[in-house]
C-alpha positions as CSV (number, residue, x, y, z in Angstrom):
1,X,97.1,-0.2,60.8
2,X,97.3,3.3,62.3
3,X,99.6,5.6,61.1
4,X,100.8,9.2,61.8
5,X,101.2,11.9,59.0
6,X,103.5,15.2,59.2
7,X,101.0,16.8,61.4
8,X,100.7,14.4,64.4
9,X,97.4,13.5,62.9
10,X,96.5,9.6,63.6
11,X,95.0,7.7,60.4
12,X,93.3,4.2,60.1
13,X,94.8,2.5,57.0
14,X,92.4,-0.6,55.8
15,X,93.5,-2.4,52.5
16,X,93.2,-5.5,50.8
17,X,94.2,-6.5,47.0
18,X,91.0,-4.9,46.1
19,X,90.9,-1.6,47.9
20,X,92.3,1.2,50.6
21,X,90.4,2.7,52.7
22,X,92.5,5.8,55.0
23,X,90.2,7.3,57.7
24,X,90.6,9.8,60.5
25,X,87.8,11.4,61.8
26,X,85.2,12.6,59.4
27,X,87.7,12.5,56.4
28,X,87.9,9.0,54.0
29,X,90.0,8.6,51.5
30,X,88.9,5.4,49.4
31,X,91.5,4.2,46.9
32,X,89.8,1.3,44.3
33,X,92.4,-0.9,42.9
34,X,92.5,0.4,39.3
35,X,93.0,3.6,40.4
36,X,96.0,2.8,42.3
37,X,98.4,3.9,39.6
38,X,97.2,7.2,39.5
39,X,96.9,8.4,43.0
40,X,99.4,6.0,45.2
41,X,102.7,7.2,45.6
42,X,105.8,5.4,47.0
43,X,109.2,6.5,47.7
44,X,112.6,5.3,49.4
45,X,114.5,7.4,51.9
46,X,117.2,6.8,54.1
47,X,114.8,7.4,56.9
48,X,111.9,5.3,55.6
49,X,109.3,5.2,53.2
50,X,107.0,7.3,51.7
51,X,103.9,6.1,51.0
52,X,101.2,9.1,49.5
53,X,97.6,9.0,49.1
54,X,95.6,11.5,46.6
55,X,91.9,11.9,46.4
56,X,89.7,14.5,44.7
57,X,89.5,16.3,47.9
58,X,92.4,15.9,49.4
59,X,95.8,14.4,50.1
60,X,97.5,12.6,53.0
61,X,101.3,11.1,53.4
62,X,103.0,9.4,55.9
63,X,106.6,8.4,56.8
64,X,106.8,4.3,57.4
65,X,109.3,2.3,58.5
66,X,110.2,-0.6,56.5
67,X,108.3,-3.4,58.3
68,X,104.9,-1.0,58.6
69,X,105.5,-0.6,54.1
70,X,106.3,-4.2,53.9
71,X,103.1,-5.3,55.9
72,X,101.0,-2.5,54.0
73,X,102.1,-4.1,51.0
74,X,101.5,-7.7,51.9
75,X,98.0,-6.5,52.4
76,X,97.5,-5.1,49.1
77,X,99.0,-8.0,47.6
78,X,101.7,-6.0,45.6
79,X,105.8,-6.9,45.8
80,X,107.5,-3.5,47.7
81,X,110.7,-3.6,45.5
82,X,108.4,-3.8,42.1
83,X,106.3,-0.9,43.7
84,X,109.4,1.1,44.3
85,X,110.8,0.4,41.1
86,X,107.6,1.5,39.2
87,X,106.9,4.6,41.3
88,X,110.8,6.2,40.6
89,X,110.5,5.6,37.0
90,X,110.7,8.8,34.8
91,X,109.1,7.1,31.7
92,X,105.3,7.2,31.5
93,X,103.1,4.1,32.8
94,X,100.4,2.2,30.6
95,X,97.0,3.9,32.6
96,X,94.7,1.6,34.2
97,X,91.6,0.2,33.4
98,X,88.8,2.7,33.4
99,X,88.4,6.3,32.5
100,X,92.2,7.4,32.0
101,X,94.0,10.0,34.1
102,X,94.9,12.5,31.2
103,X,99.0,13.4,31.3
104,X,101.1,15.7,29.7
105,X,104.6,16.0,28.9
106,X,106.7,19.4,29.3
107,X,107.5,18.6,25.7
108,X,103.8,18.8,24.0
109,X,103.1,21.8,26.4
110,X,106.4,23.6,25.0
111,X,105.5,22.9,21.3
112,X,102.4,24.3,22.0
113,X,102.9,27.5,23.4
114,X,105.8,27.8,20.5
115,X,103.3,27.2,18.2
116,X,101.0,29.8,19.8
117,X,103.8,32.7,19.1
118,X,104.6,31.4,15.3
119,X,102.3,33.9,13.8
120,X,104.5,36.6,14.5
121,X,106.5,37.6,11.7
122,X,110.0,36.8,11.2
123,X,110.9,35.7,14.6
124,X,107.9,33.3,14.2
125,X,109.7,31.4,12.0
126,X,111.7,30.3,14.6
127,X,109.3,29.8,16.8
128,X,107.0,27.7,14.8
129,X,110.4,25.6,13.5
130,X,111.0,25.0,17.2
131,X,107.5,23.6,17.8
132,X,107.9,20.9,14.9
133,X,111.3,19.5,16.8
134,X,109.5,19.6,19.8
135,X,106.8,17.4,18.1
136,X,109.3,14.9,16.3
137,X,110.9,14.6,20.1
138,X,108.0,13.5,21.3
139,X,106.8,11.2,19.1
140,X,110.2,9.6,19.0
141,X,110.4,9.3,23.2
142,X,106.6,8.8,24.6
143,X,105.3,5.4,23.9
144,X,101.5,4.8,22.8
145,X,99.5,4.8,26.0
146,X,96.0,5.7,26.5
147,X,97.1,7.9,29.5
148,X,99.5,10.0,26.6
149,X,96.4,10.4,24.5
150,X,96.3,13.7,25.7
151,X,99.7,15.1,24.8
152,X,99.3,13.0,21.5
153,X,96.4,15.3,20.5
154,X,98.2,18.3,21.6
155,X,101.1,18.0,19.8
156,X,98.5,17.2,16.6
157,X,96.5,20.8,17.4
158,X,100.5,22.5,17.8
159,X,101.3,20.7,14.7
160,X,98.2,22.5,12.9
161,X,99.1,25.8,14.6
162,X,102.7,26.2,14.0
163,X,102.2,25.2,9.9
164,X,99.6,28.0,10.0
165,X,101.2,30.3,12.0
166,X,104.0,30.0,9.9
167,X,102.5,31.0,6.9
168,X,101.3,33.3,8.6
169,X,104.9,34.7,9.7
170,X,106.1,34.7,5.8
171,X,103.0,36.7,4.5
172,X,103.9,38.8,7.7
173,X,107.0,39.4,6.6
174,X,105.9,39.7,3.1
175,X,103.4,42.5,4.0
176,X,106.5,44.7,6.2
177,X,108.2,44.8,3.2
178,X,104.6,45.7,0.7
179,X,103.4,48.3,4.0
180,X,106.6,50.4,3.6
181,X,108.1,52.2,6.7
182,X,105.9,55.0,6.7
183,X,102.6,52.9,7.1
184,X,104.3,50.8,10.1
185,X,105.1,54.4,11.6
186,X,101.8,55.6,11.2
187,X,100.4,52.2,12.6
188,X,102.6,52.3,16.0
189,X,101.4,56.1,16.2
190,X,97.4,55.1,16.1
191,X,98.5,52.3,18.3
192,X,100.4,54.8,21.1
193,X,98.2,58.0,20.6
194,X,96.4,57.7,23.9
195,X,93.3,59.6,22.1
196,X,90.6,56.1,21.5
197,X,87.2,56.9,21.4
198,X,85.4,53.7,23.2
199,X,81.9,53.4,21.8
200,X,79.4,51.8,24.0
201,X,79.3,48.9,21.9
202,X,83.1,48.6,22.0
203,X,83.1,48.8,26.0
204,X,80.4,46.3,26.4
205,X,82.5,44.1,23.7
206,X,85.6,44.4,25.8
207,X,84.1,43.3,29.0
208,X,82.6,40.2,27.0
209,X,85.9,39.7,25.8
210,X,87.6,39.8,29.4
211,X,85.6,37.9,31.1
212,X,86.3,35.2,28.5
213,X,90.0,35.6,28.4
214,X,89.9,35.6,32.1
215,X,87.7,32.0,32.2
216,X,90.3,30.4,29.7
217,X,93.2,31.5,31.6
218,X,92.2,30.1,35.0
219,X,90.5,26.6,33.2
220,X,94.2,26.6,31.7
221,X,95.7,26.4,35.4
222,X,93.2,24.4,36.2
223,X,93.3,21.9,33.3
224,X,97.2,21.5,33.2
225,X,96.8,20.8,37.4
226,X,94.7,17.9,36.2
227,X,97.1,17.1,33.3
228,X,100.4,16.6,35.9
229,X,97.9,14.4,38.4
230,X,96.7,17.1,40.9
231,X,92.9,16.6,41.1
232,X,91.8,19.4,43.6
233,X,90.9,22.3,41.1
234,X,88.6,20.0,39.0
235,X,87.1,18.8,42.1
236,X,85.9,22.2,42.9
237,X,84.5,22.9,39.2
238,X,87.5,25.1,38.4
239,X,87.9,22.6,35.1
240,X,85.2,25.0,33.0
241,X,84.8,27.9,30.3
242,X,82.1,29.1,32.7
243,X,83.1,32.6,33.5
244,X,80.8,32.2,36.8
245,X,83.6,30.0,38.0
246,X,86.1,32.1,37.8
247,X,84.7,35.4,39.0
248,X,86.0,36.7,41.7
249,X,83.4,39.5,43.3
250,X,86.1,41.8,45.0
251,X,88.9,41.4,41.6
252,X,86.9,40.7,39.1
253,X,83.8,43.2,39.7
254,X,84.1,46.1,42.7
255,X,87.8,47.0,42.0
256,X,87.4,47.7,38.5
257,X,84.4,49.2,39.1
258,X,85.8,51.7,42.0
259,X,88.9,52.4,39.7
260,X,86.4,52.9,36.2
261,X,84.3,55.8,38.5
262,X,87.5,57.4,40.1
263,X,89.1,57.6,36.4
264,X,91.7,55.3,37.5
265,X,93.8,53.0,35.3
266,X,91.4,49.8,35.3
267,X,92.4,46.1,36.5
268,X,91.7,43.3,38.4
269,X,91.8,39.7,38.8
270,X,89.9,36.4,38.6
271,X,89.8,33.7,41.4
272,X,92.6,32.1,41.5
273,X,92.5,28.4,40.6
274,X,93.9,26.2,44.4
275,X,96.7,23.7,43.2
276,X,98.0,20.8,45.6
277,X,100.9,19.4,43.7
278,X,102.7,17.8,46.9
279,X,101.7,14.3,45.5
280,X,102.6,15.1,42.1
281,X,106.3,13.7,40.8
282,X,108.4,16.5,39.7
283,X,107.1,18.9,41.5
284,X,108.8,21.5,40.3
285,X,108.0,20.7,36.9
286,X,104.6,20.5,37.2
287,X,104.2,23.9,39.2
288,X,106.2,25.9,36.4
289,X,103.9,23.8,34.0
290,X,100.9,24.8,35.5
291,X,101.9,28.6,36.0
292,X,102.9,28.8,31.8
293,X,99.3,27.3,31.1
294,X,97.6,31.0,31.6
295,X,99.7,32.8,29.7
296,X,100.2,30.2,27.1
297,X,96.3,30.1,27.0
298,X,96.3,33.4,26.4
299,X,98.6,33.6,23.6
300,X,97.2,30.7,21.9
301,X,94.1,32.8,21.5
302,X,95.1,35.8,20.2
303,X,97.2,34.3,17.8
304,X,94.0,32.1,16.4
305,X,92.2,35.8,16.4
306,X,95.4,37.6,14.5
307,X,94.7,34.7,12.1
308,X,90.6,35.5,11.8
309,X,90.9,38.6,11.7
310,X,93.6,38.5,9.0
311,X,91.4,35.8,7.2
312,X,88.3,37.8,7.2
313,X,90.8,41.2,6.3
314,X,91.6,39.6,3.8
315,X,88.1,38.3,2.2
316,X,86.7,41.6,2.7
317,X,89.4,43.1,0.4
318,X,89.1,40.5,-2.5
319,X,84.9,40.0,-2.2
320,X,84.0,43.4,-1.5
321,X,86.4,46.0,-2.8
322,X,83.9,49.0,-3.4
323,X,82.6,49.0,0.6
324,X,83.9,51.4,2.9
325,X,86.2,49.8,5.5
326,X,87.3,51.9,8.0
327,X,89.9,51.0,10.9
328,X,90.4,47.2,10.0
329,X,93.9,47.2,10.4
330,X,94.0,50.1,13.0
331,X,95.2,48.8,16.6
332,X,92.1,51.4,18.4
333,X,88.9,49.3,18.6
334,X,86.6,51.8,16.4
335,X,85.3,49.6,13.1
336,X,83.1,51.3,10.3
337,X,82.1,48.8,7.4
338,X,79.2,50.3,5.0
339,X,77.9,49.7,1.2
340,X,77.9,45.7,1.7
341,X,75.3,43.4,3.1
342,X,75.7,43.0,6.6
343,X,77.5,45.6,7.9
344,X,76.5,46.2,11.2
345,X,77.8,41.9,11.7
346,X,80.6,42.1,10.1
347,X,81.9,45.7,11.6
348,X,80.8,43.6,15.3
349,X,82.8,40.6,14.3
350,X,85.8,42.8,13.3
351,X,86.0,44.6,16.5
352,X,85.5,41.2,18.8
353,X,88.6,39.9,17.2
354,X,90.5,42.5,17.1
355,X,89.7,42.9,21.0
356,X,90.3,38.9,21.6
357,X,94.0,39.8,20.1
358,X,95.0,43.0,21.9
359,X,93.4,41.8,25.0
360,X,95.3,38.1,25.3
361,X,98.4,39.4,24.3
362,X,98.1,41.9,27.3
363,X,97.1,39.0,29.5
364,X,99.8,36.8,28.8
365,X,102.2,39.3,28.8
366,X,101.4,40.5,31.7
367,X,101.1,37.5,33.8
368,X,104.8,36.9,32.8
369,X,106.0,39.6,34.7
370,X,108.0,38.0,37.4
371,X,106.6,40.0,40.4
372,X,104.3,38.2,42.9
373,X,101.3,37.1,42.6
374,X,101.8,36.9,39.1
375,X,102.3,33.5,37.2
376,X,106.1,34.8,36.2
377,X,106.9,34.9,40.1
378,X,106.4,30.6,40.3
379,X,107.6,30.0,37.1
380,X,111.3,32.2,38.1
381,X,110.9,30.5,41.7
382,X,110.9,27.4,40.7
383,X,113.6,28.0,37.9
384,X,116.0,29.6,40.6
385,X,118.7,27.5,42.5
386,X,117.3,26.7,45.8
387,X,118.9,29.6,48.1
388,X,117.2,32.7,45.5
389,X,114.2,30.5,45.2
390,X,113.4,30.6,49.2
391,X,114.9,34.5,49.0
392,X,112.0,34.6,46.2
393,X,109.5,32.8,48.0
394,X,110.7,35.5,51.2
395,X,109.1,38.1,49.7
396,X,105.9,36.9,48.2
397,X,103.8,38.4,50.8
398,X,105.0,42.1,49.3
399,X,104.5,41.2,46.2
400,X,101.1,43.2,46.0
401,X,103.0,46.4,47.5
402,X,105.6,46.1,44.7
403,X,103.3,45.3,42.2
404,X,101.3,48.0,43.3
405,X,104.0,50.7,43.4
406,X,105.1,50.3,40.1
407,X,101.4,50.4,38.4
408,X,101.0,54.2,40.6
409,X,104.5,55.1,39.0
410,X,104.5,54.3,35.2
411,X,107.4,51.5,35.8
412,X,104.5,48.9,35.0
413,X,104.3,50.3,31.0
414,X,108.3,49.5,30.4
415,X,108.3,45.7,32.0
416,X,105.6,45.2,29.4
417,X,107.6,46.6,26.1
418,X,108.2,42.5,24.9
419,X,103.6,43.0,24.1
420,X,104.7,45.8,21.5
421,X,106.2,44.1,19.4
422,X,103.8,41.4,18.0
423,X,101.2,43.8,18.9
424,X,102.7,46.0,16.1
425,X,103.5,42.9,14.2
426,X,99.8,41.8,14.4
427,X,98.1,45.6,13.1
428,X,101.2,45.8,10.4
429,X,100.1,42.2,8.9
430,X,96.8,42.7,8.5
431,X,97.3,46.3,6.6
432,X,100.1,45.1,4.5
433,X,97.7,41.8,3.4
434,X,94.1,43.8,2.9
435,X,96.1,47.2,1.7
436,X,93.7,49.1,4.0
């Protein structure tokens, strides 16, 4: 069979009940049967039938006619109307036999990132109460599959997080009330005064601590592509905590350093991870999906620092009262820890985590910021009706000049006033808990 796709591009489609084999040129596609749930796609439209392929590499479609899908499928040895049937269903499918294609619902991915913002106080309360529904909902919906094992672990890990972070949110709100006013006014003056002194230690720390960030961010795209069937970002390696990955040589390390010698405000980006979610159901699902994943990433890890850092706080106060413990619960990254065994460690430790949490919450914060090429500009696209999502979409390739005048004229600092907050929330616990 020879078909055409979208592009006027001629294809040689060979199958049998035991594989598909789609050729054109130097490009092969090979589909083995057990894989055929995963990465076969069918659809009815008035004008025909859809009929996707989807490899590691890449994709390829085609618009049938009915007697080309009902001879493709006699080949294959599979009944069109059952194909059909399966393909527009909204319920997950058992996964074949073999390694299983790992999905994800929009409902573990939710509790998750609710659970990631349950340690902050008061408010997290709420959050962390939402994430439990969400669990309960989708234990009661999803059915047992292997290819749900995925979203079953990840509503176990939000479980964890949101009990935590919960407790977390009443000793929060336990230690506004112990800190008094003036101590949380004296913490959001340290935290605004503009006047940190960056040790050598602390700088090399903080670049350590970026580059980190950064790699989990972009394996979060990556990973939650994977997650809603699109395959490309893994195939390039993008799948990985290796910060090598994700490093972009221009973003990652001449802009910053060009802005660091000019005295500049410092930024810069990572490599952004390639998606191909045309032959994904849902599409727009899985696109806003994959554009929460970085900043949800993000604030999953400063919130599991918040709760080392308030852990260790915490220890340090009960097992070693008589040492000198200066800036623990101070949001500027300058540590001083002396008259204990191990100082030097535990000041290090101290001023990673403390970094890990200022840091991610900046991140994620900031990559919610609807302005293109920022994840918030795809998730508020997608989210849009369709005639402001193609006005949106209209100006995406000025995104970098808006983006840019507002860093150059301070308007940046006010779209990022919802970080303050659990920033201040974060430095406020830990003082009110350790008394320091």
């Amino acid at each position: 069979m020879i078909w055409t796709d979208g592009q006027g591009r001629d294809w040689h489609v060979d199958a049998d009940p035991q594989r598909i084999t789609v050729r054109s040129g130097d490009d092969v596609l090979r589909l083995e049967r057990a894989d055929w749930n995963r990465d076969l796609y069918v659809g009815v439209l008035e004008q025909g039938v859809v009929i996707r392929f989807q490899g590691l590499d890449f994709e390829v479609g085609f618009l049938v006619l009915p007697a080309a899908a009902r001879e493709f499928f006699a080949a294959i040895g599979v009944d069109p109307a059952a194909a059909a049937v399966e393909q527009s269903r909204s319920t997950p499918r058992p996964a074949p036999e073999g390694p299983a294609w790992p999905k994800v619902t929009h409902t573990s991915v939710w509790a998750m990132i609710c659970a990631a913002l349950a340690f902050i106080p008061v408010i997290g309360l709420v959050f962390g109460l939402s994430a439990v529904i969400l669990i309960i909902v989708f234990r009661v919906r999803s059915r047992p599959t292997v290819a749900l094992a995925h979203a079953r672990f990840m509503c176990k890990v939000a479980l964890v997080l949101a009990l935590i972070g919960m407790s977390v949110s009443l000793v929060g709100v336990w230690s506004f009330l112990h800190v008094g006013a003036e101590r949380i006014d004296d913490i959001d003056d340290r935290l605004f005064a503009g006047s940190w002194d960056y040790s050598h230690g602390a700088i090399a720390a903080a670049i350590l601590v970026v580059l980190a960030s950064l790699s989990i961010h972009e394996c979060g795209h990556a990973i939650t592509a994977w997650w809603c069937g699109d395959g490309y970002a893994r195939s390039l390696g993008r799948v990985t905590l290796n910060p090598i990955a994700h490093i972009d040589l221009f973003g990652t390390i001449i802009l910053p350093l060009l802005l660091a010698v000019g005295g500049a405000p410092v930024f810069g980006y990572a490599k952004p991870v390639p998606v191909q979610l045309g032959g994904v159901r849902r599409y727009r699902r899985a696109h806003i999906l994959v554009s929460l994943a970085g900043p949800g990433s993000n604030l999953l890890l400063a919130a599991v620092a918040l709760m080392l850092h308030l852990l260790l706080g915490c220890v340090l106060a009960i097992a070693a009262p008589d040492a000198r413990i200066v800036g623990l619960a101070s949001p500027a990254p300058q540590v001083e820890v002396s008259g204990m065994v191990g100082a030097e460690v535990v000041a290090a430790v101290v001023l990673v985590l403390k970094l890990t949490f200022m840091i991610n919450l900046l991140l994620a914060f900031f990559n919610l910021i609807p302005i293109p090429p920022l994840d918030g500009s795809w998730i508020l696209q997608h989210l849009f009706p369709g005639s402001l999502g193609r006005f949106y979409a209209r100006i995406r390739p000025y995104g970098i000049l808006i983006f840019l005048a507002l860093f150059w004229t301070g308007g940046l600092e006010y779209l990022m006033v919802p970080m303050l907050f659990p920033l201040l929330c974060g430095f406020a616990l830990v003082a009110g808990c350790t008394g320091l």
